[in-house]
Structures are given as structure tokens and as C-alpha cells.
C-alpha positions, -999 to +999 in steps of 0.1 A: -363-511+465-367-546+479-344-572+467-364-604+468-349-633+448-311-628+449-284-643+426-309-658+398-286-661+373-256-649+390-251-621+395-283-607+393-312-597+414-354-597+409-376-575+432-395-544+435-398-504+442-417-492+468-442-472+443-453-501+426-479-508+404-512-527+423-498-562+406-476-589+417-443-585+395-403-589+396-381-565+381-346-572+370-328-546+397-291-547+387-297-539+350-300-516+322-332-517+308-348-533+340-369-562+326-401-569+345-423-603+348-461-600+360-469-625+381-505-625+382-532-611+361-567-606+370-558-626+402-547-659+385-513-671+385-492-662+352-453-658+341-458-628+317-426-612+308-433-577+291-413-568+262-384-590+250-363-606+284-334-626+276-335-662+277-301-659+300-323-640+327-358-653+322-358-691+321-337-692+354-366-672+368-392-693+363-369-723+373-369-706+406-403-693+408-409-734+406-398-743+434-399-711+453-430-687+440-451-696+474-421-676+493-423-646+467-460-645+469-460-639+504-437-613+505-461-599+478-490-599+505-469-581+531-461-551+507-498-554+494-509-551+534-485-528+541-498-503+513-536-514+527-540-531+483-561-559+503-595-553+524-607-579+546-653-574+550-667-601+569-704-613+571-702-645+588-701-673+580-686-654+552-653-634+545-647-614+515-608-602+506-609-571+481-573-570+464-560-539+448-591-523+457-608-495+439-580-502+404-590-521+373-569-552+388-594-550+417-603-590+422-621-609+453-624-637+468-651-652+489-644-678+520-668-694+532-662-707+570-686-733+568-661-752+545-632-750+572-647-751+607-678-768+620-710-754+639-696-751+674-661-735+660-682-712+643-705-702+670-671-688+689-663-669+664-669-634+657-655-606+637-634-588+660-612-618+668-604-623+628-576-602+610-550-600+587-516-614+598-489-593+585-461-614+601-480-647+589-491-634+557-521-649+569-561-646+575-561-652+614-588-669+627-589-662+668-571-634+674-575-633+709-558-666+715-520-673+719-505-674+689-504-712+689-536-714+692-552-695+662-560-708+631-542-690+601-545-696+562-518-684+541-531-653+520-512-662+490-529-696+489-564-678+493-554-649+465-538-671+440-538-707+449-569-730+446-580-739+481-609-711+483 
């Protein structure tokens, strides 16, 4: 169990279980039922509780996932690399990320380089120096540089955000 917003209300804790369903959710931890909140359906952003959530728990959930979703969806895309739920193919000068592959929630998304870098970026570029960044929750761009030197993109921006 990973305890990922803590305290919201008092006293009470959101997160998830390691065998977890291949969709970004919060459970209530510290009660009896746990309540749960989807997060994302079909790979769009949503706040879906499922069944009936109090008021007293719920709306100080989504006052926090406000200000702090970007934080929660990142720790989403180290559990969903860390259970291999997103593929990276690459064809350049374009990437494809598979999420929850091979499920009914399977969605993609397709990057196209040619929107980020120019000509002479690209033409240094080549598929064994891009990765996934666990650390980062990040595509990585350069791989074979210092780490100051690569060029990373959030993943929860490029899974649920609108900058693809």
C-alpha cells in the first residue's frame, strides 16, 4: 500500500495497493468501506468517485488534487513503469507510448519530434539514446548525456495533459 496524499481531511489518507487496477485512482486507506476516485478514463483527466463518497472526504480531495494532481500523476507513472502498464515504440521522428497495454483502458499517444526539436537536433538523435525516466517520470531525450544535459518531458503531461 502506498500512501500518497496524506492528511486530506484530517486524519485521513488517499493512495493505492500494489495489485491495482491498470487506471489512475485514490482509495480512501484508513477507512471502512474504502471509497475510491478514478482519476482518468479512457486517458482523459476526470474526478469520478464510484459509489456514494461523503462530501466530508470527497470535496477536500479534489481541493487538493487542484493544486497538487501534477504531483499524484507522476507518482501514478512510476507505479505504471514499475509494473511495465506503459510501452515506449519509436519510429523516428516519431514516438508512440502504449498505456495499460493489451486491457480495455489501453490508450496512446503519438509525439511527434519534429514539433520539439529542429533538423540538426534530430539528426543526433537515435533510438537507443531515448528512454523512459523512472526517477524523472520522464520521456528522456539523450540518454547518453549528463543528466543536465538531456532533454526530459514529464510523462504525466504527455498521458494526460495537453502538450502532445
Amino acid at each position: 500500500m502506498a500512501v500518497i496524499i496524506k492528511g486530506v481531511p484530517a486524519g485521513h489518507n488517499w493512495g493505492w495497493y500494489t495489485r491495482e487496477d491498470q487506471r489512475m485512482h485514490l482509495h480512501a486507506l484508513d477507512v471502512v468501506p474504502s471509497y475510491r476516485v478514478w482519476l482518468e478514463e479512457k486517458g482523459e483527466r476526470v474526478f469520478q468517485p464510484v459509489g456514494k463518497v461523503p462530501p466530508k472526504l470527497l470535496k477536500p480531495l479534489r481541493d487538493f488534487l487542484a493544486e497538487h494532481r501534477q504531483a499524484v500523476e507522476d507518482k501514478w507513472v512510476r507505479l505504471m513503469l514499475d509494473k511495465h502498464w506503459l510501452h515506449l515504440h519509436i519510429a523516428l521522428p516519431k514516438l508512440m507510448l502504449v498505456a495499460y497495454p493489451n486491457t480495455p483502458g489501453k490508450f496512446t499517444r503519438e509525439i511527434d519530434l519534429r514539433t520539439w526539436l529542429d533538423q540538426k537536433q534530430l539528426e543526433g538523435l537515435r533510438p537507443e539514446i531515448i528512454d523512459l525516466n523512472r526517477e524523472m517520470a520522464a520521456l528522456r531525450l539523450w540518454t547518453n548525456r549528463a543528466d543536465d544535459d538531456t532533454y526530459d518531458v514529464r510523462l504525466s503531461r504527455l498521458l494526460w495533459g495537453k502538450e502532445v
